[in-house]
N, C-alpha and C positions, 0 to 999 in steps of 0.2 A: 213340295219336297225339294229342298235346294241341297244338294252332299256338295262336298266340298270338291272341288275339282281336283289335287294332285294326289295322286298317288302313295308318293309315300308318306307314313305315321307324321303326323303335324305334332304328335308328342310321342316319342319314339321311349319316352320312361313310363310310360304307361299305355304301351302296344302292347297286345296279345298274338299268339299265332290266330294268321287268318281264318275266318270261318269258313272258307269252300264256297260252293255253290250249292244252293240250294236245296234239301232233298225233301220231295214228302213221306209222311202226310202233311197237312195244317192239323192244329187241335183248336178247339174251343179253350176259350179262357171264361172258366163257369161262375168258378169260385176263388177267391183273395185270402189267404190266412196267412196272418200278418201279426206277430209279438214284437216285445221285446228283445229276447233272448231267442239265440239258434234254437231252430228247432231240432232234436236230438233224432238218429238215424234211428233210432227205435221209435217216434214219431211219423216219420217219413215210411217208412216199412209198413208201419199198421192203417196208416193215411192210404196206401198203395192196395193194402186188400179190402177194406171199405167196398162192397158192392156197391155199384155204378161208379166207379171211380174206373176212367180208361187211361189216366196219363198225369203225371204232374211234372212240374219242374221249379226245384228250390233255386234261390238266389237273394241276395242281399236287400233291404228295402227300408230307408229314411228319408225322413223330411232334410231338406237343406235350406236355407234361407237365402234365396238371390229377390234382394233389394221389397223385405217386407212380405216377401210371398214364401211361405214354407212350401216347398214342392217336393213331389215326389219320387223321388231317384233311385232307379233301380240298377244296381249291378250286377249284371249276368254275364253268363255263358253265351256269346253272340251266336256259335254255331246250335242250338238247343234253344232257345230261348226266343228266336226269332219264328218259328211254327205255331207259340200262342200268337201271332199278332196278325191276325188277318183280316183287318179291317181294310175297306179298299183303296187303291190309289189310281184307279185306271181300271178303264173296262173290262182289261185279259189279265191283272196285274194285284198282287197285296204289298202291303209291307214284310210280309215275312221275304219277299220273292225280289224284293228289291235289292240288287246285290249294292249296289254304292254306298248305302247306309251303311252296311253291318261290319262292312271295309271299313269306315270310318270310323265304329265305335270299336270295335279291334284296332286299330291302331291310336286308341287316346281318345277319339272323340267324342261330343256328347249326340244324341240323337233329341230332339225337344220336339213339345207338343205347342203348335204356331200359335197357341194363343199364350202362351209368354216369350212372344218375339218382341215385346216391346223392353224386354230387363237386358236383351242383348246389346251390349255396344256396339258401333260403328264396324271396329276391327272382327265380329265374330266371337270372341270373349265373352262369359261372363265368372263371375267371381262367386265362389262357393262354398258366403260367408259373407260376414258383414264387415271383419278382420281386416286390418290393413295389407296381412298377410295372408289374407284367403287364398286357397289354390284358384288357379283359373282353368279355365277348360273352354275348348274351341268348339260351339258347336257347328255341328258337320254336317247334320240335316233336319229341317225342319218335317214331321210326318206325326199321324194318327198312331197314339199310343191303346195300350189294354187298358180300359177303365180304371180311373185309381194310379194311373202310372202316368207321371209328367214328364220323364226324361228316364233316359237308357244311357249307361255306361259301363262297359266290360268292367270284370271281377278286379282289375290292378286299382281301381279306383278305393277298395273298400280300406283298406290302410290309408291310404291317406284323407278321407273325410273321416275317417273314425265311425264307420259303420260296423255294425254286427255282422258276424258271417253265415251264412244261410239262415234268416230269421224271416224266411217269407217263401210263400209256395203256390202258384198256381196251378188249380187244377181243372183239369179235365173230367166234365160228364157224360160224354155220349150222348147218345139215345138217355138219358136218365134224368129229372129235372133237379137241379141243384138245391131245390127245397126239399127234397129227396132225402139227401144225406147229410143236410147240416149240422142237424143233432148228436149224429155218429161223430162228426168231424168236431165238434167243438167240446165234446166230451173227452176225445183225444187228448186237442192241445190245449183244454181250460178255459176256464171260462173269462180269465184275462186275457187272453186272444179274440181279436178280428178275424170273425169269419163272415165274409161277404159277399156274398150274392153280386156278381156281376153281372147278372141278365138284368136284375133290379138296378143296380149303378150306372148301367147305359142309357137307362130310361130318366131315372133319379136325381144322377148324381152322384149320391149315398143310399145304401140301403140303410133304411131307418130303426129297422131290427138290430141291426150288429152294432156292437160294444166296438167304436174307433180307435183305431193306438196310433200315436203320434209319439215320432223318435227323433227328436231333433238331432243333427250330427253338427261340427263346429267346435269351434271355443267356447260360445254361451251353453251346450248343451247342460252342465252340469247343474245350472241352473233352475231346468227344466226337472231331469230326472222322469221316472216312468208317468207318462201321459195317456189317461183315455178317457175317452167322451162320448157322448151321447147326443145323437141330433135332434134338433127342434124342428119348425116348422119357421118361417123367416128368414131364414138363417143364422140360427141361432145354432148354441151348443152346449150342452150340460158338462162341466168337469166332473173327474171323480172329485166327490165332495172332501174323500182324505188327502186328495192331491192340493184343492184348494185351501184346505187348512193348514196344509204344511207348507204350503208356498206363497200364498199370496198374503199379505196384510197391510194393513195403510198404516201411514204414519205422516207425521205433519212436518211439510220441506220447508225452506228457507224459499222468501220470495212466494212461492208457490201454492202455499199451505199443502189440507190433505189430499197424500196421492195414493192410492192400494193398487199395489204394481208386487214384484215378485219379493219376495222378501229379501233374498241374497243380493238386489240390486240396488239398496236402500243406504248403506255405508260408501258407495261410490258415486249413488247420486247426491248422498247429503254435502259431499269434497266438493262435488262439481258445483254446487249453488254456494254456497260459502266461498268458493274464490269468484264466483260471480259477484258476489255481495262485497267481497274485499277490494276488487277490483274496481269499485265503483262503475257497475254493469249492470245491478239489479234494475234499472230502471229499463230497458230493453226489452225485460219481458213481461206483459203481459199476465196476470193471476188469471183475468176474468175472461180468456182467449185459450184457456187448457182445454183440449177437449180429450183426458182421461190416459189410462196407459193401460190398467187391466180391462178390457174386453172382451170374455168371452163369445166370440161369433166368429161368422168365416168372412172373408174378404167383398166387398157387397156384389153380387150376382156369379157368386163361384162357392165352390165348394175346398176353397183355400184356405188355410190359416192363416193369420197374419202374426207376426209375432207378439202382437198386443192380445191373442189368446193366449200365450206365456208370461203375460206382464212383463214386457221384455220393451215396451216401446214404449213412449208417448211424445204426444206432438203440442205444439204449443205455437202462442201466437199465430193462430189456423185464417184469419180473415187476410191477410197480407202474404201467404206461405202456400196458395195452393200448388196443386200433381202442376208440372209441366212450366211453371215460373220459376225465374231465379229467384224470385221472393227477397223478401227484406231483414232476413234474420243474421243480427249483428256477429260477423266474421269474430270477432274479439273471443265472445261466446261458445260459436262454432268450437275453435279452436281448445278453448277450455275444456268441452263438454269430449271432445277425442282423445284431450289427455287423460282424462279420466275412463277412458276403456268403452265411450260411445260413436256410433257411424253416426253421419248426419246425411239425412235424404235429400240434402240439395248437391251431393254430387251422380247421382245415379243418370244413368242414361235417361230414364224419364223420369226427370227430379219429383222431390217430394219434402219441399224445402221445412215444411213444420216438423218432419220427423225423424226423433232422434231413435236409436235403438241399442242394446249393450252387447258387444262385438267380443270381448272378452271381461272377466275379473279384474278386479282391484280393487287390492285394500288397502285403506287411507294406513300411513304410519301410525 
């Protein structure tokens, strides 16, 4: 755990009043129910009298995309919100108990889970979003998140990633085992909601039961539009099949041939290869070095998405362009493929020079 050392809000437009010190109890964090859409106070209220249910707390919950990893970002209540997390950080000590965190994420900061310390730049930044104009955010401390949760940031955040307002709730079961009351609880909030077992997720990963929902936030989200899935074994992952029929299709590019990537991304990738091809640049890339853009799986040995489970990416010329080289992918190119509404992963803090991905819209004239 590394918090940032000053004191005062490092982004003072997106500080909250401080959380206080400390107070117990700790709760268990049992169960994840996680939609789309806000969950409605008549939700929450009948969630509350649910036998064995001792404690919940609603707060904001979407995927962000920092550099090809959708992660998951939660915006809460720092003073509330910090009693689910009691994973350890020291002998006599939790996360919830750690006051320099919770300062940090009250005053702007992000809280991240260390295993994506490697998306972070030099400065502490990372960008959230693929956008030329993605928001940035400092994070403040590296620390052990609630299963399912990759990053923590107070409620000012939810406006500006374009998150939902209270569409996510963890709860507390006592004494009571969370396989207990699923059934009550997903009868509740439908059967398009993620109800997930987090005693299974600690051990798992995913609970392999529950119906996943993925909310992308961003410019590309629209893209996207309502996501849920179903886990494999591998790491694989089943879409809803009416999700992939309304989104995904292939169709035959220029340079490239057939690609099945998202459908809505198909009018600005066909601009971008056509002024490649004008440009006398086709020869640059590679046909028989694509390796794909639709992929439904998670990120290999994580339970990540990539945006290539959106059909949002793909990569190209892959033998010359490996993670962590500057690779060899013609700048000319680069540059075309950004005018047209694409990031390129050769500028990421740990590049990823074959991969392209669609940062926002555009449509050709």
């Amino acid at each position: 755990m590394h918090p940032s050392s000053s004191s005062a809000p490092v982004d003072p437009a997106h500080a909250v009043d401080p959380p206080g010190p400390f107070h117990a109890p700790l709760h268990t964090a049992d169960i994840l129910v996680f939609r789309q859409y806000p969950l409605s106070s008549g939700m929450v209220r009948q969630i509350r009298h649910v036998p064995g249910v001792t404690r919940v707390e609603q707060f904001s919950l979407a995927q962000v995309s920092i550099q090809d990893h959708a992660i998951n970002v939660a915006a809460v209540d720092p003073a509330t919100y910090r009693n689910f997390n009691t994973d350890p950080i020291g002998a006599n000590s939790t996360v919830a108990q750690f006051q320099p965190e919770w300062n940090r994420i009250a005053g702007g900061e992000m809280a991240l889970r260390p295993s994506f310390h490697q998306q972070v730049a030099k400065n502490g930044y990372v960008e959230l979003g693929g956008s030329s104009d993605a928001p940035k955010i400092h994070v403040g401390a590296y620390s052990p998140q609630v299963p399912q949760i990759d990053a923590v940031v107070n409620q000012s955040w939810i406006k500006t990633l374009g998150m939902r307002e209270g569409n996510a709730l963890l709860i507390s079961t006592g004494m009571r085992t969370p396989a207990s009351i699923r059934t009550a609880l997903q009868r509740i909030v439908g059967h398009a909601a993620s109800v997930q077992r987090l005693d299974i997720a600690a051990r798992l990963g995913l609970d392999p039961k529950a119906v996943q929902t993925a909310l992308l936030a961003g410019s590309a989200a629209s893209a996207v539009g309502s996501y849920s899935y179903q886990v494999l074994g591998g790491g694989r992952i089943v879409p809803d099949p009416a999700w992939v029929a309304s989104h995904i299709s292939t169709e035959t590019m220029p340079i490239i041939g057939a690609m099945t990537c998202n459908t809505q991304m198909f009018p600005q990738l066909r601009a971008a290869l056509d002024e490649i091809v004008a440009r006398g640049l086709a020869h640059t890339i590679h046909p028989n070095q694509y390796e794909g853009c639709y992929v439904p799986k998670f990120i290999e040995g994580t339970t990540t998405l990539s945006n290539h489970a959106f059909g949002l990416a793909f990569d190209l010329n892959v033998p010359e362009n490996q993670r962590g080289t500057v690779g060899q992918m013609n700048r000319q190119v680069v540059a075309i493929f950004e005018k047209w509404g694409f990031t390129w992963g050769g500028t990421w803090h740990w590049t990823d020079p074959m991969h392209f991905e669609l940062n926002r819209l555009v449509r050709p004239g």
